[in-house]
Structure formats: structure tokens, C-alpha cells
C-alpha positions as CSV (number, residue, x, y, z in Angstrom):
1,X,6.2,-96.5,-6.8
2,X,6.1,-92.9,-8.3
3,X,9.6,-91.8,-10.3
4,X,10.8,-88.7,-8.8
5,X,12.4,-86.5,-11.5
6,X,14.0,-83.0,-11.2
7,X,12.4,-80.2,-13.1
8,X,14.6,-78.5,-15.7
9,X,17.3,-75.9,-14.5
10,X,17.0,-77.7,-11.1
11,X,20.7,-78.0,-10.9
12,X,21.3,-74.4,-11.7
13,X,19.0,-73.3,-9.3
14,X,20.9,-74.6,-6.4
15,X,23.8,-73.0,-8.0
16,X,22.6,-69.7,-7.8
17,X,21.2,-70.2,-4.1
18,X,24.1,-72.0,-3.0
19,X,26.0,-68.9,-4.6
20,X,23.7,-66.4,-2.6
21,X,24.1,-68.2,0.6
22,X,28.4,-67.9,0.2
23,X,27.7,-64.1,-0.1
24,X,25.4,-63.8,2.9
25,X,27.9,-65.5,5.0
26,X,31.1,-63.3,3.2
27,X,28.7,-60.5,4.2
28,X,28.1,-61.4,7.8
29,X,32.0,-62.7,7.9
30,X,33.0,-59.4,7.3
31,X,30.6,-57.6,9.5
32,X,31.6,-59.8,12.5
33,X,35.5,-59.0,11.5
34,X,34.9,-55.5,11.8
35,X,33.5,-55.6,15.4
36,X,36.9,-56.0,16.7
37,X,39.2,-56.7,14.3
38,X,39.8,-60.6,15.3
39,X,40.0,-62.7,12.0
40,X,38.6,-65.3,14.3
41,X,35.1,-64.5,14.2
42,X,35.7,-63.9,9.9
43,X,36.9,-67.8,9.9
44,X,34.4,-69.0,12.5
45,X,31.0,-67.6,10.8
46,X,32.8,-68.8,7.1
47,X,33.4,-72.4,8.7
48,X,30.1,-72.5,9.6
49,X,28.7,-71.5,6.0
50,X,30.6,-74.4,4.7
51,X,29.7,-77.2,7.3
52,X,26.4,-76.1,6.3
53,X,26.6,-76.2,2.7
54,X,28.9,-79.2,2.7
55,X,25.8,-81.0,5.2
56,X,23.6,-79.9,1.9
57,X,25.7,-81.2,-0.8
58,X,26.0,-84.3,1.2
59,X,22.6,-84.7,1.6
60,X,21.5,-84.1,-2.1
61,X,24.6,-86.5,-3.2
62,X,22.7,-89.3,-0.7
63,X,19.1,-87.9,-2.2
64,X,20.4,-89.0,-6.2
65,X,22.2,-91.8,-4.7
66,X,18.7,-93.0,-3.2
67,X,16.8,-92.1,-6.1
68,X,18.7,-94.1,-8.6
């Protein structure tokens, strides 16, 4: 069985991409909200950008879990 290790800065990594992906979706939030003006579509496209990175942080919590 091989160990599976993390390279350094690993964790600071997903930081900063987990950190790019909450601007992209503030980006896109807002662009949808000024379509029309309905803070509906500015919650739905934000809900959607934290199911997704809540489905991630889940996973990687499960992968470490696994791992040790």
C-alpha cells in the first residue's frame, strides 16, 4: 500500500482557488442581478456556488478521513 501525502502549500492552494471560485460566482451573481433587477437570480447562482463548494469541502474532509 503506497502513503498518499499532500505536497507542501497544498492546503493554501485550495484556499486561494476556493477564494477564486467565491469571486467568479460574486461576479456572475451580480451580472445575473443586473439583468432585471430580481435579487433572486443574485441568491440562486450564490446558493449554487456554496452547494458546490460545500460538496468539495465535504469531499476532501471524507478524502483525509480515508486517508488516515
Amino acid at each position: 500500500m503506497t502513503s498518499l501525502s499532500s505536497p507542501p502549500g497544498a492546503e493554501r492552494i485550495i484556499r486561494w482557488i476556493m477564494l477564486g471560485i467565491v469571486a467568479w460566482g460574486l461576479f456572475h451573481a451580480i451580472g445575473a442581478w443586473r439583468l432585471n433587477h430580481d435579487p433572486r437570480r443574485l441568491l440562486v447562482v450564490l446558493a449554487c456556488v456554496a452547494a458546490f463548494l460545500g460538496f468539495w469541502l465535504t469531499m476532501l474532509a471524507a478524502f483525509r478521513r480515508a486517508r488516515s
